[in-house]
ChimeraX commands (.cxc) that place a marker at each C-alpha (Angstrom):
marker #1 position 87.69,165.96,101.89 radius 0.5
marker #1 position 90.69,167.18,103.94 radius 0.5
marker #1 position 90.05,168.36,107.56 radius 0.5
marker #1 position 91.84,171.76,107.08 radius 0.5
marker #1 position 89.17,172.86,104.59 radius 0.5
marker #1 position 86.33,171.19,106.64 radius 0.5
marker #1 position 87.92,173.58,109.96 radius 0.5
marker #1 position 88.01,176.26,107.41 radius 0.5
marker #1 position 84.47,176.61,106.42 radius 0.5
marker #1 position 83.43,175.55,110.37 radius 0.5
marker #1 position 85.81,178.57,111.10 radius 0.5
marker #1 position 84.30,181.17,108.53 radius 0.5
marker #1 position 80.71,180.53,108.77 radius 0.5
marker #1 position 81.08,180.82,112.61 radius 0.5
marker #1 position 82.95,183.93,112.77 radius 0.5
marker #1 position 80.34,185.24,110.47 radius 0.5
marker #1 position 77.08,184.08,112.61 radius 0.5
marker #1 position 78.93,186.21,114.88 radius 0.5
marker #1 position 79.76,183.27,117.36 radius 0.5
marker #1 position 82.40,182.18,119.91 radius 0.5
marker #1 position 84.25,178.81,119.28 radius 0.5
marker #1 position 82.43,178.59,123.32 radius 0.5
marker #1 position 79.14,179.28,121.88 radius 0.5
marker #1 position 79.22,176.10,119.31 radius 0.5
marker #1 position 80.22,174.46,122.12 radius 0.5
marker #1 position 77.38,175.05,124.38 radius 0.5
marker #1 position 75.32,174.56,121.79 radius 0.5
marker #1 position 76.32,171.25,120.66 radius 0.5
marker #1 position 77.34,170.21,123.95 radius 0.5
marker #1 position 80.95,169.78,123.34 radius 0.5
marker #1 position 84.21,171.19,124.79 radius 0.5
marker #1 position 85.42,174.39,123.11 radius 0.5
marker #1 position 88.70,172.06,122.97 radius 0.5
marker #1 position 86.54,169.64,120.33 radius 0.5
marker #1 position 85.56,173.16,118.54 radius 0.5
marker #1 position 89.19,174.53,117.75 radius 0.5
marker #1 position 90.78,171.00,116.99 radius 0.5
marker #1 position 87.66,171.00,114.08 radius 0.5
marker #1 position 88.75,174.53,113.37 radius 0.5
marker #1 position 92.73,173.81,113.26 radius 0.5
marker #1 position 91.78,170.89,110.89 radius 0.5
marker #1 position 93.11,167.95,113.35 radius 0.5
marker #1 position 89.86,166.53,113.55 radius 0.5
marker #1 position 86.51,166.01,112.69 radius 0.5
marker #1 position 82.95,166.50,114.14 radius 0.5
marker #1 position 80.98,163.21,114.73 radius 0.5
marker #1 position 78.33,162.40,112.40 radius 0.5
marker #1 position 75.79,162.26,114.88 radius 0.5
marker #1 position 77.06,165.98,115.65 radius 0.5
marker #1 position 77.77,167.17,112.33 radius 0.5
marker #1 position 73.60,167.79,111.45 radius 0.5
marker #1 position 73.39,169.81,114.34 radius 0.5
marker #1 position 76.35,171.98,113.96 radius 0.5
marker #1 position 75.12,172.68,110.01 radius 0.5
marker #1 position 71.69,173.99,111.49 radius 0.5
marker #1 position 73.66,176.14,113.90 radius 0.5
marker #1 position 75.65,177.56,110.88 radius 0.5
marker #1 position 72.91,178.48,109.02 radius 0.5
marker #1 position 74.17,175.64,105.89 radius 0.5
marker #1 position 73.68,172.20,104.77 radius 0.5
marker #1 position 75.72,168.99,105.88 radius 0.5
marker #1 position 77.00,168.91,102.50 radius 0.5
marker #1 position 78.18,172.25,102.26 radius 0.5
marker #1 position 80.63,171.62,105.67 radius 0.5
marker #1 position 81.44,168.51,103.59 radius 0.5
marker #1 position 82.32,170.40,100.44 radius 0.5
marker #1 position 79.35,170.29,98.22 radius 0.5
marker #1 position 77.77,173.58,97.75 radius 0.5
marker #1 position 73.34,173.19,99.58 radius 0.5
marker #1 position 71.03,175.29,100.91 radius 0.5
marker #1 position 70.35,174.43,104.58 radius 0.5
marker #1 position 68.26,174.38,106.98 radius 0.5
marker #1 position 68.23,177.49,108.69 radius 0.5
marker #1 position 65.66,176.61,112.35 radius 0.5
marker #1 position 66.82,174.16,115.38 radius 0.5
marker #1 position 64.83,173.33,118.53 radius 0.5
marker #1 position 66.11,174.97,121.25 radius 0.5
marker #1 position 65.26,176.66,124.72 radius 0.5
marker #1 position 64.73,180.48,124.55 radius 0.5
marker #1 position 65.71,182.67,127.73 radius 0.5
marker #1 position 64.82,186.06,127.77 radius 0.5
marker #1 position 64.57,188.54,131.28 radius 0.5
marker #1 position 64.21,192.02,132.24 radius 0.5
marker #1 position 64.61,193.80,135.19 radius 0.5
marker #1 position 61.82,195.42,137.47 radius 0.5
marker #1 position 62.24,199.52,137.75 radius 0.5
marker #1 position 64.58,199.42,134.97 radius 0.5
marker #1 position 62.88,202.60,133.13 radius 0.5
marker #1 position 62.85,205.01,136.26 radius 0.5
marker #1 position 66.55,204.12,137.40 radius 0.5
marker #1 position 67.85,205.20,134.05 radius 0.5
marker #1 position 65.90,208.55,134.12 radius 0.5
marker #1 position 67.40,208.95,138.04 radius 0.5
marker #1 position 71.20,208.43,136.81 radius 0.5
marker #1 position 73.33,209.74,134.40 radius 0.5
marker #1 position 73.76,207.95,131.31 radius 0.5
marker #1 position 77.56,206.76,132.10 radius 0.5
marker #1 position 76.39,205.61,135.58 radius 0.5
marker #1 position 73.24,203.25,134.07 radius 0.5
marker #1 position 75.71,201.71,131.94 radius 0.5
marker #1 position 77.74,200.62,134.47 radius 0.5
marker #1 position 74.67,199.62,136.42 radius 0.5
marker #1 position 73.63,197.66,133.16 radius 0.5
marker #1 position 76.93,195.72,132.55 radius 0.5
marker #1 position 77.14,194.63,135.97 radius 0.5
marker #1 position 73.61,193.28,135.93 radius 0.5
marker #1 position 75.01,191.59,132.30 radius 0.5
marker #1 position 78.02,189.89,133.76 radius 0.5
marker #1 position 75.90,187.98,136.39 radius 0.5
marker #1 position 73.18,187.00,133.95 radius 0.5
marker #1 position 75.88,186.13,131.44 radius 0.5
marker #1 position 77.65,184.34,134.29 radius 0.5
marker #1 position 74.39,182.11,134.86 radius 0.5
marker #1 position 73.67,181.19,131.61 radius 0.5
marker #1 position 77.22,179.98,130.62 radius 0.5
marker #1 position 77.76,178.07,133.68 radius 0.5
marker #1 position 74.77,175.67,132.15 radius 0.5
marker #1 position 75.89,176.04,128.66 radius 0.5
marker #1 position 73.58,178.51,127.49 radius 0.5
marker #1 position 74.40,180.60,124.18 radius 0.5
marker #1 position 74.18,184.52,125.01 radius 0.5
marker #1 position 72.82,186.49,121.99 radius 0.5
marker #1 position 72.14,190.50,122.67 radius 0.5
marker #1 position 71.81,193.27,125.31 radius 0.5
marker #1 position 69.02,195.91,125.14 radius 0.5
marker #1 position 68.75,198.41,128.28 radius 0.5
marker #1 position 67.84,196.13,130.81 radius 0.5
marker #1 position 66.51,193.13,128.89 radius 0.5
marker #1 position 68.79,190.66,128.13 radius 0.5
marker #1 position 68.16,187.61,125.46 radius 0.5
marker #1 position 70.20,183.89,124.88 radius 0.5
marker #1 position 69.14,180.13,124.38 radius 0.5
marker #1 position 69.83,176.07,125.09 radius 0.5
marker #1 position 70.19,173.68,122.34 radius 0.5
marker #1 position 71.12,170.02,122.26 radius 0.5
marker #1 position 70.92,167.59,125.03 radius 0.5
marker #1 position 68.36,168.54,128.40 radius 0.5
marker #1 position 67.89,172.40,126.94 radius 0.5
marker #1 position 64.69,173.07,128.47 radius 0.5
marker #1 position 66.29,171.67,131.99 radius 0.5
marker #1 position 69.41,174.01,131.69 radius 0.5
marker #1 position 67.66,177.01,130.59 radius 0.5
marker #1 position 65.52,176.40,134.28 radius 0.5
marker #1 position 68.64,176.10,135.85 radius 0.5
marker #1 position 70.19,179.07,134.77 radius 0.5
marker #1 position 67.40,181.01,135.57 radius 0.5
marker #1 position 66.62,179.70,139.02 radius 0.5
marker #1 position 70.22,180.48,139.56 radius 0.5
marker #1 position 70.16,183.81,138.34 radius 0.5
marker #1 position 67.57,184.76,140.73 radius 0.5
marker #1 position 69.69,183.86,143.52 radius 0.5
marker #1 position 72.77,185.37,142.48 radius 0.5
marker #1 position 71.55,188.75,140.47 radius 0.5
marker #1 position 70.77,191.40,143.18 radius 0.5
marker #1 position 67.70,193.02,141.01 radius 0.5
marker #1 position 64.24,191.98,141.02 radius 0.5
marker #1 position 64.61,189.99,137.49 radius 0.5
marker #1 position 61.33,188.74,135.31 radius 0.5
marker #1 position 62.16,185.42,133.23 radius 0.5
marker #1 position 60.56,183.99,130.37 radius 0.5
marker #1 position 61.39,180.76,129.18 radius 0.5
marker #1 position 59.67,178.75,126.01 radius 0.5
marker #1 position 60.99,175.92,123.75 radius 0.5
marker #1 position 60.61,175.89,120.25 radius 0.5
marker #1 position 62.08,175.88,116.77 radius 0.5
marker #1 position 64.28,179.37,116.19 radius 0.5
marker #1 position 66.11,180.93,113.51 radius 0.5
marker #1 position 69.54,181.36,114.11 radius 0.5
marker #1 position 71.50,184.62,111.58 radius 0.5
marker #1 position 73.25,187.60,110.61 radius 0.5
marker #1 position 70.64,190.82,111.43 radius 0.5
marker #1 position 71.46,194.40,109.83 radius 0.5
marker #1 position 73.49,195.75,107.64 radius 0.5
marker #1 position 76.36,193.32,105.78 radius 0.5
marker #1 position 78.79,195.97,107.69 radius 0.5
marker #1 position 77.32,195.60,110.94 radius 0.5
marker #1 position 75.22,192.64,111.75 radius 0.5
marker #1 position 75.38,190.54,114.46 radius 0.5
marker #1 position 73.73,187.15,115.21 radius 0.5
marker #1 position 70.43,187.04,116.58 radius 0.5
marker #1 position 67.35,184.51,116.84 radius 0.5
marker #1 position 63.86,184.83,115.97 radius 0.5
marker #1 position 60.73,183.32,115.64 radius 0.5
marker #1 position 57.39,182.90,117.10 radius 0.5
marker #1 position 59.64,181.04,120.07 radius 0.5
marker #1 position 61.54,184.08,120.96 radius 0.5
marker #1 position 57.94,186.18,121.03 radius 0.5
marker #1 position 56.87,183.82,123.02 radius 0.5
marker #1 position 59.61,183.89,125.99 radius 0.5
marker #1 position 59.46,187.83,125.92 radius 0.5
marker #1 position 55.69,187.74,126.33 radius 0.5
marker #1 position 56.21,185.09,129.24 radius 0.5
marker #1 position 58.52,187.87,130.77 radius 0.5
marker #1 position 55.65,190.13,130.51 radius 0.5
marker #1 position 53.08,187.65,132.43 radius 0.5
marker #1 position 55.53,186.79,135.04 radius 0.5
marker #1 position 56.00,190.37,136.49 radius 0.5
marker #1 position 51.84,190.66,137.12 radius 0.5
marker #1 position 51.24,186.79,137.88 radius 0.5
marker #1 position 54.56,185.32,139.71 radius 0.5
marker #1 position 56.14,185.29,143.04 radius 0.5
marker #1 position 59.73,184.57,141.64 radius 0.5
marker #1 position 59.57,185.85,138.44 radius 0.5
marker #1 position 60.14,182.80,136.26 radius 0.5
marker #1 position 57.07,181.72,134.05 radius 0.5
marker #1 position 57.64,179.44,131.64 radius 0.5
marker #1 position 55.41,177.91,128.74 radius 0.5
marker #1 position 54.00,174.03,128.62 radius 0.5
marker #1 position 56.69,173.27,126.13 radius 0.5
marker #1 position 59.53,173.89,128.84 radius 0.5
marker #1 position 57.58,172.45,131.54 radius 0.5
marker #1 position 56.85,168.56,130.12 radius 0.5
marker #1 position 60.85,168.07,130.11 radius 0.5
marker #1 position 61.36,168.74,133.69 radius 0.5
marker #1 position 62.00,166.73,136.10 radius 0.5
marker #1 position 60.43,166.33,139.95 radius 0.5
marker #1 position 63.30,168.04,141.44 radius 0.5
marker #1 position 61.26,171.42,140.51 radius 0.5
marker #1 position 58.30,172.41,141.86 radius 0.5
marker #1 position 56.47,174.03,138.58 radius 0.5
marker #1 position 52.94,176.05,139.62 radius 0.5
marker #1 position 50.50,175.98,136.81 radius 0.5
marker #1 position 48.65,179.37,136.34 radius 0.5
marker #1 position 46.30,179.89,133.45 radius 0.5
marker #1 position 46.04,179.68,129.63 radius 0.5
marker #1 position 46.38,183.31,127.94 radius 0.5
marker #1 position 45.62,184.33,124.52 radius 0.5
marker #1 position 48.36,186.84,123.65 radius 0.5
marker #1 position 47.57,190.06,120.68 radius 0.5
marker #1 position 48.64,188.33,117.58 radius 0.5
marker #1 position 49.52,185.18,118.80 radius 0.5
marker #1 position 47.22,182.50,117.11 radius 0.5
marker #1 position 46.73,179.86,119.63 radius 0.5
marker #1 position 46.35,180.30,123.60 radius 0.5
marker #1 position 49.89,179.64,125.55 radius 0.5
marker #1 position 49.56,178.00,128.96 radius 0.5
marker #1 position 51.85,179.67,131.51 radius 0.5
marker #1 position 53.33,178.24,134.55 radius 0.5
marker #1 position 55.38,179.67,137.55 radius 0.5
marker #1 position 59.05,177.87,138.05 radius 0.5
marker #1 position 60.03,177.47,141.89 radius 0.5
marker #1 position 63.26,176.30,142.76 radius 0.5
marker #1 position 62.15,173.34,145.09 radius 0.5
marker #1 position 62.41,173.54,148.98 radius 0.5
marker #1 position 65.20,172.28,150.27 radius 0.5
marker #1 position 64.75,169.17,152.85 radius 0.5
marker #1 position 65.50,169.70,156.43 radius 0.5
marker #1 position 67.67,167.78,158.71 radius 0.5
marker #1 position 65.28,164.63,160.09 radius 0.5
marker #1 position 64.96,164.29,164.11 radius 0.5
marker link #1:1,2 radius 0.2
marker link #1:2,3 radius 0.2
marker link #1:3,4 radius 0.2
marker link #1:4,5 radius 0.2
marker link #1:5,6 radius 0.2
marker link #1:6,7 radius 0.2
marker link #1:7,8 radius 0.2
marker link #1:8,9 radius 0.2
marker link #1:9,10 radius 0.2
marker link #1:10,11 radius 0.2
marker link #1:11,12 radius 0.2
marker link #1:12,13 radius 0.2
marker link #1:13,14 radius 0.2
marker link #1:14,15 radius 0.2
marker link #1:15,16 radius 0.2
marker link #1:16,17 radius 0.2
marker link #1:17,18 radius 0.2
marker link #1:18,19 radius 0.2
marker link #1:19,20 radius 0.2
marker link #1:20,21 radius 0.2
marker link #1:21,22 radius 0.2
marker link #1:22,23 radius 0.2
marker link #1:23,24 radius 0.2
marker link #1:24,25 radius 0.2
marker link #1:25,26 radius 0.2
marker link #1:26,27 radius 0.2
marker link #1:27,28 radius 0.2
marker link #1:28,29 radius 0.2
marker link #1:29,30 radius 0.2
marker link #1:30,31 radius 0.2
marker link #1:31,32 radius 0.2
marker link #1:32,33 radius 0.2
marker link #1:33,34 radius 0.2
marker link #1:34,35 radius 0.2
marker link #1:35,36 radius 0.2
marker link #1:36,37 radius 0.2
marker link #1:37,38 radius 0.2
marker link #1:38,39 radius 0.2
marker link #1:39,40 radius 0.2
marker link #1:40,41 radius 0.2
marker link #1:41,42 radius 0.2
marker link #1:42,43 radius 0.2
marker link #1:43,44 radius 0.2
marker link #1:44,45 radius 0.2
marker link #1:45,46 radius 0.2
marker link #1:46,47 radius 0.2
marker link #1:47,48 radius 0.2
marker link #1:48,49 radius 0.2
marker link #1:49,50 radius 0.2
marker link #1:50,51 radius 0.2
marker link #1:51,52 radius 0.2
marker link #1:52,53 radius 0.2
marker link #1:53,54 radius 0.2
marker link #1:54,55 radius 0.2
marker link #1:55,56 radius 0.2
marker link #1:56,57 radius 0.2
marker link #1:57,58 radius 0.2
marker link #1:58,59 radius 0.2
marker link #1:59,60 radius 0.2
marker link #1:60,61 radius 0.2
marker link #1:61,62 radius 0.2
marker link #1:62,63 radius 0.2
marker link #1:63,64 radius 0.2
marker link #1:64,65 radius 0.2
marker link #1:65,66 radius 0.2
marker link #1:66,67 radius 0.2
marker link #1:67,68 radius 0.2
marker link #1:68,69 radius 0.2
marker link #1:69,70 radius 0.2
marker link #1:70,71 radius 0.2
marker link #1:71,72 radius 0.2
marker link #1:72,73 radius 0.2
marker link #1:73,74 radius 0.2
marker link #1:74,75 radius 0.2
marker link #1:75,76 radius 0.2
marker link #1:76,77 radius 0.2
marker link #1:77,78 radius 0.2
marker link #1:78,79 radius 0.2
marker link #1:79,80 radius 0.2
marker link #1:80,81 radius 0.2
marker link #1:81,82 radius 0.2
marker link #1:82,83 radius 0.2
marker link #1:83,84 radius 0.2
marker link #1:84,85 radius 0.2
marker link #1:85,86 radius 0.2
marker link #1:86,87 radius 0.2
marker link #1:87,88 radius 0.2
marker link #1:88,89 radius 0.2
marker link #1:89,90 radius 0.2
marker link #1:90,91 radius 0.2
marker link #1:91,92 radius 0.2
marker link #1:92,93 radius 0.2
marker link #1:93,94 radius 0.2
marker link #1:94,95 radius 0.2
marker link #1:95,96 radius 0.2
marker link #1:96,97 radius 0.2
marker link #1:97,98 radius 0.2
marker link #1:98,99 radius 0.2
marker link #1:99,100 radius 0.2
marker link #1:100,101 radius 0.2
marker link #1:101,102 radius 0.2
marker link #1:102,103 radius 0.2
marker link #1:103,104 radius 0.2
marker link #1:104,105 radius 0.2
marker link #1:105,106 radius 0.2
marker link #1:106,107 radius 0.2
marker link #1:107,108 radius 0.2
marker link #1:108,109 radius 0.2
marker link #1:109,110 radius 0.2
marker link #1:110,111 radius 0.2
marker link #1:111,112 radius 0.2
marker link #1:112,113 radius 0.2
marker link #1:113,114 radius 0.2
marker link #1:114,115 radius 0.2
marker link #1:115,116 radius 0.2
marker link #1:116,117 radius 0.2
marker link #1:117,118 radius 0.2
marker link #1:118,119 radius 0.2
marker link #1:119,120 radius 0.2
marker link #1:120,121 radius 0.2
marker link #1:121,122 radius 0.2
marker link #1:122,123 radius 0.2
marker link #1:123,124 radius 0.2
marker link #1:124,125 radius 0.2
marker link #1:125,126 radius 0.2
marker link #1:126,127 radius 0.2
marker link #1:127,128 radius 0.2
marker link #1:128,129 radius 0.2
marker link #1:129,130 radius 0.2
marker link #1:130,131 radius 0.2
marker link #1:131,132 radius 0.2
marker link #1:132,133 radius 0.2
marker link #1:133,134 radius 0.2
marker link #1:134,135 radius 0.2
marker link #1:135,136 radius 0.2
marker link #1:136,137 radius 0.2
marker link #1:137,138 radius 0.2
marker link #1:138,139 radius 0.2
marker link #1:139,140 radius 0.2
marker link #1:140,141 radius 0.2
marker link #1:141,142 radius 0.2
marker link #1:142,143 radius 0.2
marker link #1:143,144 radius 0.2
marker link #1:144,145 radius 0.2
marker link #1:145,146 radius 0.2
marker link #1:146,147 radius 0.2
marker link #1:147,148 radius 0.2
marker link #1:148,149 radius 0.2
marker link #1:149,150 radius 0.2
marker link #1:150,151 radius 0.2
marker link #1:151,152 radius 0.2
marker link #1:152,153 radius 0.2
marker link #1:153,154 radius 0.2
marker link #1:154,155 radius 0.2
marker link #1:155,156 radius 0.2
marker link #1:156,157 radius 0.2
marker link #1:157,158 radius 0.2
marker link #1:158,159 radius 0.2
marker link #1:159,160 radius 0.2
marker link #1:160,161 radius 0.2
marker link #1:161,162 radius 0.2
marker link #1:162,163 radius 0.2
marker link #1:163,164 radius 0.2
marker link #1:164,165 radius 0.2
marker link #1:165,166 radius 0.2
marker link #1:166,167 radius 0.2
marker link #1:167,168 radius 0.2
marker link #1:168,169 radius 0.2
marker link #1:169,170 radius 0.2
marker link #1:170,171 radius 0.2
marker link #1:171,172 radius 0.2
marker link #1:172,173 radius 0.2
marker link #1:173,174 radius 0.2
marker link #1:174,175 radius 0.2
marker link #1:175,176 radius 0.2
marker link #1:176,177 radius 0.2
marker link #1:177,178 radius 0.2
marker link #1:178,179 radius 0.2
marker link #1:179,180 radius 0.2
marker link #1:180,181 radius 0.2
marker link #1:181,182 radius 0.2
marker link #1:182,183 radius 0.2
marker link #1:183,184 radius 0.2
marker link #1:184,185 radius 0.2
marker link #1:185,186 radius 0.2
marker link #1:186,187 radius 0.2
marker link #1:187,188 radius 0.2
marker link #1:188,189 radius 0.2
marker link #1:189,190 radius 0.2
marker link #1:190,191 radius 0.2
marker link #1:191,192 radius 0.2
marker link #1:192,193 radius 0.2
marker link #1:193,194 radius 0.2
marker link #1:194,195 radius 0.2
marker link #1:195,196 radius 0.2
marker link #1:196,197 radius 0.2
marker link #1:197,198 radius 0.2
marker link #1:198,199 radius 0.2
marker link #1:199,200 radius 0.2
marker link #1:200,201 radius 0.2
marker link #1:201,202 radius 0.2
marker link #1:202,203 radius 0.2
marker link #1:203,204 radius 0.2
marker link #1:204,205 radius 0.2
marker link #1:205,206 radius 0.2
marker link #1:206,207 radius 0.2
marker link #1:207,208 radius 0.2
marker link #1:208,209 radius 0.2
marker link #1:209,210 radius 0.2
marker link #1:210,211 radius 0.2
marker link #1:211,212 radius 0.2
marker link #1:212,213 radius 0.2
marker link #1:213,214 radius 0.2
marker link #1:214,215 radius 0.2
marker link #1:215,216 radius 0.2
marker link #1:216,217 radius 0.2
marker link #1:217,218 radius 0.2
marker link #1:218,219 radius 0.2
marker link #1:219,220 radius 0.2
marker link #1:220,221 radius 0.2
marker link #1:221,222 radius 0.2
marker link #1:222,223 radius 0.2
marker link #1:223,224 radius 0.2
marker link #1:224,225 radius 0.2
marker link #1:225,226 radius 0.2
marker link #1:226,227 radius 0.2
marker link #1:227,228 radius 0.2
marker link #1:228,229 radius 0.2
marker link #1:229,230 radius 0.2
marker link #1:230,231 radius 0.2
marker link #1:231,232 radius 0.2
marker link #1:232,233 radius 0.2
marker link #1:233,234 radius 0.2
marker link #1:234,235 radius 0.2
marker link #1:235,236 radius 0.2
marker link #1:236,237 radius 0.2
marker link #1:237,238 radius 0.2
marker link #1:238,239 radius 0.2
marker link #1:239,240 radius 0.2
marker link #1:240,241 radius 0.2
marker link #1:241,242 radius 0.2
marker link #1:242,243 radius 0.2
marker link #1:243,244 radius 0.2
marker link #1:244,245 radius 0.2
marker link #1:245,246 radius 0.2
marker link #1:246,247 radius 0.2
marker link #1:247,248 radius 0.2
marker link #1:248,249 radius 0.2
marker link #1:249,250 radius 0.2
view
């Protein structure tokens, strides 16, 4: 196998999931450095690696490695998905060209959040805004981002977060698709969005499957167990808190 043909089909199947050479590197929790060298051909992805980056692809191990397989097409991963309180009514009170440059200002600092812990944006849609962690700590960074965009986004924002398999792919027409996940997961975190606006202080609810990975340093306030329409099994919902900080002793 030569490594320009390995970068080659790295290069091709990324660029038609849609992705940025940053994005496999958040995912995979590499440098986008490691990402282009594979691309250029000047090196290879460890093997420990290589599993994970064929299930972000969309294609088997052996297809990267030159032998045509169907792959597995679902990774476990954190999904992050918010909205933004009075969203509806500002965008009947402004003009269309003024709400869109209220929306991508509210997009840059989500964006902003989520990349600083590695997270992999996927789509805008009026005020709602969707992305997810993979590899190493996902649940943790996916908390992170979204206790910092609280602090740093000046709207009142409602957060969902749930862990889960997804499916990563190419949506619409051949001519115009772009990437985008789906999956009971992703139901789940917009539903969690939904519960958080009637039943949280500071907007973050996330589901038991984020919660077990965290660790002490945030306070998480357990709720209730809701049966969602449609959803087979009952989801149990907690508030995230960012924990108070410690005073000065004396």
């Amino acid at each position: 196998m030569l490594l320009e043909d390995l970068g080659g089909r790295i290069r091709s199947r990324r660029e038609k999931q849609g992705l940025k050479q940053r994005d496999i590197a958040n995912a995979l929790q590499v440098t986008p450095q490691a990402v282009s060298k594979w691309e250029r051909g000047e090196n290879a992805p460890d093997l420990f690696i290589l599993g994970r980056l064929a299930i972000l692809l969309g294609v088997s191990t052996d297809w990267l490695l030159g032998v045509p397989a169907e792959g597995r097409d679902t990774f476990e991963a954190t999904v992050f998905a918010s909205s933004v309180h009075g969203a509806y009514g500002r965008s009947l009170g402004l003009p269309p060209v003024d709400f869109a440059a209220w929306a991508n200002g509210l997009f840059h600092q989500l964006t902003e959040a989520v990349l600083r812990h590695n997270g992999v944006p996927i789509k805008y849609m009026g005020d709602q805004f969707l992305c997810f962690f993979s590899g190493a700590d996902h649940s943790k960074r996916a908390v992170e981002a979204a206790l910092l965009a609280r602090r740093i986004v000046n709207e009142h924002l409602w957060i969902g977060l749930n862990s889960g398999e997804i499916y990563l792919g190419l949506v619409g027409h051949p001519d115009y698709a772009r990437a985008d996940i789906m999956g009971e997961t992703v139901n789940l975190a917009f539903l969690a969005t939904v519960w958080a606006e009637a039943h949280t202080e500071e907007g973050i609810a996330a589901t038991a499957s984020v919660v077990r990975d965290l660790d002490p340093g945030l306070v998480t306030i357990p709720h209730e167990t809701v049966n969602f329409k449609d959803i087979a099994h009952a989801v149990d919902l907690y508030e995230i808190k960012a924990k108070p900080p410690v005073g000065p002793k004396g």
